[in-house]
N, C-alpha and C positions, 0 to 999 in steps of 0.2 A: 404802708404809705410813707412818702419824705414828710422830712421833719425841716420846717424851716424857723429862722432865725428873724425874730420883728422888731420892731420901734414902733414907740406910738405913746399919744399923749392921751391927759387927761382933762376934764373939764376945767381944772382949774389948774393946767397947764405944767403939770406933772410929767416928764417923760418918761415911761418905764418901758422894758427890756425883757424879754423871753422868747421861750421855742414853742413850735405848736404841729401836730405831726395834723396832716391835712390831704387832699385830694391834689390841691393847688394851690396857686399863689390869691386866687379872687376867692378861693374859700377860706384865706386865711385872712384877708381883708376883710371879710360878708362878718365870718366871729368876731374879729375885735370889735368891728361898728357895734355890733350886738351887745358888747359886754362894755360900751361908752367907752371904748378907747379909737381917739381920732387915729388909724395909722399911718406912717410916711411911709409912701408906696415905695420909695429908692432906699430902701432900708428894708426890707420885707425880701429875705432872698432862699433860697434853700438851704439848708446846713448840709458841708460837706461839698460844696461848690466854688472853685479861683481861688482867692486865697485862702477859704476861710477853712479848705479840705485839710482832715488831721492825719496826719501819717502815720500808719502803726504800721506794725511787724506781726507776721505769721506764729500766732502761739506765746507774744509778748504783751498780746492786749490787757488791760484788766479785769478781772471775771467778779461777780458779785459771787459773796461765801456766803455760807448758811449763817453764817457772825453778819456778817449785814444784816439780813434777813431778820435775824430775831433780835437784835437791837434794834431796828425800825419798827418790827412788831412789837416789842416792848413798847417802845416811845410812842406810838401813834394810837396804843390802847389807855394809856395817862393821860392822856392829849384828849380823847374821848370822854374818858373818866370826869374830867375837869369840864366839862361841858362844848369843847374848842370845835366848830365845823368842821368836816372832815377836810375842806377845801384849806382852810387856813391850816389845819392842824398838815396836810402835806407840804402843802408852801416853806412852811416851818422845817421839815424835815428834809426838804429838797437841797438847803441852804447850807445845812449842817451834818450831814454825811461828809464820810474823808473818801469815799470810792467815789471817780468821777464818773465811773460806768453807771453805776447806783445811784447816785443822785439826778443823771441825766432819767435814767426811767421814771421816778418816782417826778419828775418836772412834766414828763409827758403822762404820767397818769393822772395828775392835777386837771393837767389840761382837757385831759376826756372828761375825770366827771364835772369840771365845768360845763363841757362839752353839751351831758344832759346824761353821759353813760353813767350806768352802775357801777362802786367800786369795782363788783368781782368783775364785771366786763370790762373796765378799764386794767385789770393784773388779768386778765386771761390775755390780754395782747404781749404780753412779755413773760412766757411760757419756761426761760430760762434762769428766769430769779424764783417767778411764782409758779408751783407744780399745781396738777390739779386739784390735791388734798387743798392745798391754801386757797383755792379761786373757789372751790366749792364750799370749805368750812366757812369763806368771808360773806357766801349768799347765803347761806343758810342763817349767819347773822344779820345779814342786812335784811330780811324776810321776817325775821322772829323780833326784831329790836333790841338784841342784847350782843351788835357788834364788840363791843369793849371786850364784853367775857369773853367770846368767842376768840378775839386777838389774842388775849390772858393766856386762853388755852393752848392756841399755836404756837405761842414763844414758848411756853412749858414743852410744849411737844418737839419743837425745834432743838431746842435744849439738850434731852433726854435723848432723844436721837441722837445728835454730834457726840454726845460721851461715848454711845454705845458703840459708834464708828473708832472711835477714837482707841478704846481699850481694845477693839481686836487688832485694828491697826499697828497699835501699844506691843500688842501682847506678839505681833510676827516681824517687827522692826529688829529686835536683839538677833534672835536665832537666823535671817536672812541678812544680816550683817556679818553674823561669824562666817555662814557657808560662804560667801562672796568672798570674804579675805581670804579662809580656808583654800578656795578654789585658786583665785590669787596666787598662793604661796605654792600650792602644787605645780600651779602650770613655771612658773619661776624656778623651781626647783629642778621640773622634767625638762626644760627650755636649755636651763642655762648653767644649772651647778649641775647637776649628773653629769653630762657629757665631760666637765673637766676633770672628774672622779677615774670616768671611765675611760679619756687618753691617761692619766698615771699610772690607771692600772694595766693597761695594754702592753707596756713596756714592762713588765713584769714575768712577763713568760710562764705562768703558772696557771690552771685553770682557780677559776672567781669560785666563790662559794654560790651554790644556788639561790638564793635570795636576792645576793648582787646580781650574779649576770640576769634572771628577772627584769629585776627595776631599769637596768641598762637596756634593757631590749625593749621597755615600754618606753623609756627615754627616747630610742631612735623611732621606732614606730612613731609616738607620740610629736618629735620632728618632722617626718617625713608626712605628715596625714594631716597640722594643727589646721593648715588653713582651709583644707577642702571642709576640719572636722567647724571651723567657724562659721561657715558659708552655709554646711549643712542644719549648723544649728539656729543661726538665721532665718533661712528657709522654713525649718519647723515651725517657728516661733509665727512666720509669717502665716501661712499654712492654717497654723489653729488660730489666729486670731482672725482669719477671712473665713475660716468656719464656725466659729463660732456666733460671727454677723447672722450668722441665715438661720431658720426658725429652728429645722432640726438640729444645727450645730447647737444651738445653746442648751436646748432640751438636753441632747446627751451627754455635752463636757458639763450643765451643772446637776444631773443626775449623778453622775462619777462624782463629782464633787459631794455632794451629799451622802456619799455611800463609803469615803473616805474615812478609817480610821481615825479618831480622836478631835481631825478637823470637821469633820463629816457632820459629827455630833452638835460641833461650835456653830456651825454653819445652819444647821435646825433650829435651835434655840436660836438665836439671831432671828431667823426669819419666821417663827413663833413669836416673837415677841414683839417682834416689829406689824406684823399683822393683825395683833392683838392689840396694841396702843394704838394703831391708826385708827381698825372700826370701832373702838370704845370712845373716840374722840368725836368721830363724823357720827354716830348713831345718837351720842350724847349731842350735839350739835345740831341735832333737826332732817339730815342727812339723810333721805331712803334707803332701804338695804341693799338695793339693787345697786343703788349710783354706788354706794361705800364700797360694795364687795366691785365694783368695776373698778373704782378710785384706789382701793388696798392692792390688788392685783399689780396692776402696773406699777408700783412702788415693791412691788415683796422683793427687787433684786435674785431674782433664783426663777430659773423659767417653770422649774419643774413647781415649785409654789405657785409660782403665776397660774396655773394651767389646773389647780385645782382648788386654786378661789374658783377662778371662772367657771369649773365644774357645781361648783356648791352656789352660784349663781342661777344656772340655768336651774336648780336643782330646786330652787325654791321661785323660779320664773314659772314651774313645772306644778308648784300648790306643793312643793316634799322641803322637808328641812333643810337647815343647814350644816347639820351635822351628818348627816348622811356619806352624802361625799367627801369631805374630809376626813371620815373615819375610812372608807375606803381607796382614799390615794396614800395609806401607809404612810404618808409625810409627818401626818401631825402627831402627836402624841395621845393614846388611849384618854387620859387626864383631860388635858384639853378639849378632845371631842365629848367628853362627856359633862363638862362642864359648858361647853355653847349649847349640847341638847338639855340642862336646865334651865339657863338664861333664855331659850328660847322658850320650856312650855313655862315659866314665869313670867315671862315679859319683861326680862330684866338684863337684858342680854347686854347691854354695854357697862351695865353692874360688873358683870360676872366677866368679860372681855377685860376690865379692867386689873381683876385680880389679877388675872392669867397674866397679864404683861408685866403687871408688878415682878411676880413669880419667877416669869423666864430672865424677867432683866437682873434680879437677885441669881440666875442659875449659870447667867454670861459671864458674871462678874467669877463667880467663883469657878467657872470652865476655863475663864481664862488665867486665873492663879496658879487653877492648876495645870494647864501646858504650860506656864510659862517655868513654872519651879521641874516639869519632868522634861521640858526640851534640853535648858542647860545643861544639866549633867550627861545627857544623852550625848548633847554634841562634842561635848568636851572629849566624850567617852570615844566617839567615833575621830572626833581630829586627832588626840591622844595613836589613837591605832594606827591613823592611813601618815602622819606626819612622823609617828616616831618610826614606823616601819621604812617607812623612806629612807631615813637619817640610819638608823643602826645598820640596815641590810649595807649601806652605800661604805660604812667604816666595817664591818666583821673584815675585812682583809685585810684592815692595819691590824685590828685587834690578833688574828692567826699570825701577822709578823709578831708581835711583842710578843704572842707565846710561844714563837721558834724561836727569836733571841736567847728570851730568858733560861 
């Protein structure tokens, strides 16, 4: 629905200002009167209409972060704490956000649950700040009466996610820095120093050592081919990323992913532990197991995860465990699976969900110390070879002059 821009007074002659997303212009009239604000109908116009349209750019716009997100959920579960209406307590934070994207939605969720809607149906209309985890963990508080804690929890959980994003992210920043310059410096060297190696040496009338003429023949190759080889590389890139849109592209390129040596691994625990703090939070939060193992799914980032939550879904839609099928999609760890089939015949299952998360996020932390201390040296090890072999093979010819000299 548009979102339009109003004026209108109050009984005692107050004019006050805001947006109100609506049907029309007579529906946004029919609310104010409702809410005893007189409106001035030539002031009541659409946002984003004559002059008042904002101009942004493709890809330049501002995006609400997860730092929004759990800063607002901080502030608005205090706000609660302190006794403040959710109404006021928005109004409040509408004011005092520095994203104007963010503050603009949290202005039109005010205005729905004025409206008469429910929090979570008011943040379920804005799907790109609040995921489904958040619009469900906020009804399942607004149902139970313990929105606050429920908030408490999503900001912890917000939290503890963005780290965990953050150290893998951390952990593959260094090593995809070096290969890039690495790469860099080779194509710079086959490009543009070889060849002048190789007209000094051509006037020389002698045949090259094998290792030079080598490198000088991947020099010209590597000339005559760069740009079909850029276009071709282009093409790939585009290729697997329009395959990987479609259901079976992703299945297979994050299968391969998961099966990858030493990232493979990273890539597991990640998405273990992420599946594990999600249902420990929605199951602990009121949450059915059905809705949670639908809600965790779609969040696991890894289709092949995806695809066997929603196994262990059906699996207990069926009257069978949950543990069942997770132990036989091979994904999850032996551990794991046998610790949800306790917490399940316990009844304790977002107890024991909890541990596990603890666990893997303790197992992230240290998977990622350690590729990060075995890539360094590794790559060192490999630029060390492909850079200094460049360099010696391209002088062994002056070196064979100084030892005819001498």
């Amino acid at each position: 629905m548009p979102v339009f821009l109003w004026e209108g007074k109050t009984a005692q002659g107050k004019v006050l200002k805001g947006e109100m997303e609506a049907a029309n212009q007579q529906a946004v009239l029919a609310r104010l009167r409702s809410q005893r604000i007189q409106p001035i109908p030539t002031r009541v116009r659409e946002k984003g209409k004559g002059l008042e349209k904002e101009i942004t750019l493709p890809g330049f716009g501002v995006k609400v972060t997860a730092h929004d997100v759990m800063l607002f959920t901080r502030q608005f579960a205090t706000m609660i704490d302190a006794g403040l209406p959710i109404v006021q307590g928005l109004e409040i934070l509408s004011q005092q956000s520095e994203n104007k994207a963010f503050r603009n939605i949290i202005r039109v969720i005010k205005q729905d649950v004025e409206g008469g809607f429910t929090l979570a149906d008011a943040l379920k209309k804005h799907p790109k700040a609040f995921d489904d985890l958040y619009v469900n963990m906020v009804a399942a508080g607004e149902v139970g009466g313990v929105l606050n804690t429920i908030l408490n929890r999503i900001a912890l959980f917000i939290e503890k996610s963005a780290k965990l994003k953050s150290k893998v992210k951390g952990a593959m920043i260094y090593p995809c820095t070096i290969v890039v310059v690495a790469v860099g410096v080779v194509t710079i060297l086959l490009l543009y120093v070889i060849p002048v190696f190789a007209e000094l040496y051509g006037g020389m009338g002698k045949a090259l050592p094998a290792p030079t003429q080598i490198t000088i023949n991947m020099s010209n190759w590597f000339r005559a081919y760069f740009v079909y080889m850029v276009i071709g590389v282009g093409i790939l890139v585009a290729a697997i990323r329009y395959y990987y849109k479609t259901s079976q592209g992703r299945m297979v390129i994050d299968g391969i992913m998961l099966k990858m040596p030493i990232i493979g691994d990273l890539l597991r625990k990640v998405a273990v532990a992420r599946f594990s703090q999600n249902m420990s939070i929605l199951l602990s939060s009121g949450v059915p197991i059905l809705d949670g193992l639908a809600i965790t799914a779609k969040t696991a980032g890894n289709k092949v995860v995806e695809q066997a939550i929603m196994d262990a879904r059906v699996s207990i839609s069926q009257g069978k465990t949950v543990a069942e099928p997770l132990t036989e999609s091979k994904i999850f760890p032996p551990m794991v699976c046998q610790m949800v089939a306790i917490g399940e015949n316990t009844g304790a299952l977002d107890a024991m969900l909890k541990k596990v998360a603890d666990f893997y996020e303790d197992e992230v932390d240290n998977s990622v110390a350690n590729l990060t201390s075995l890539m360094e040296p590794l790559i060192m090890v490999v630029l060390g070879v492909i850079l200094g072999g460049l360099v010696i093979s391209m002088y062994l010819p002056i070196f064979q002059l100084g030892s005819l000299v001498s």
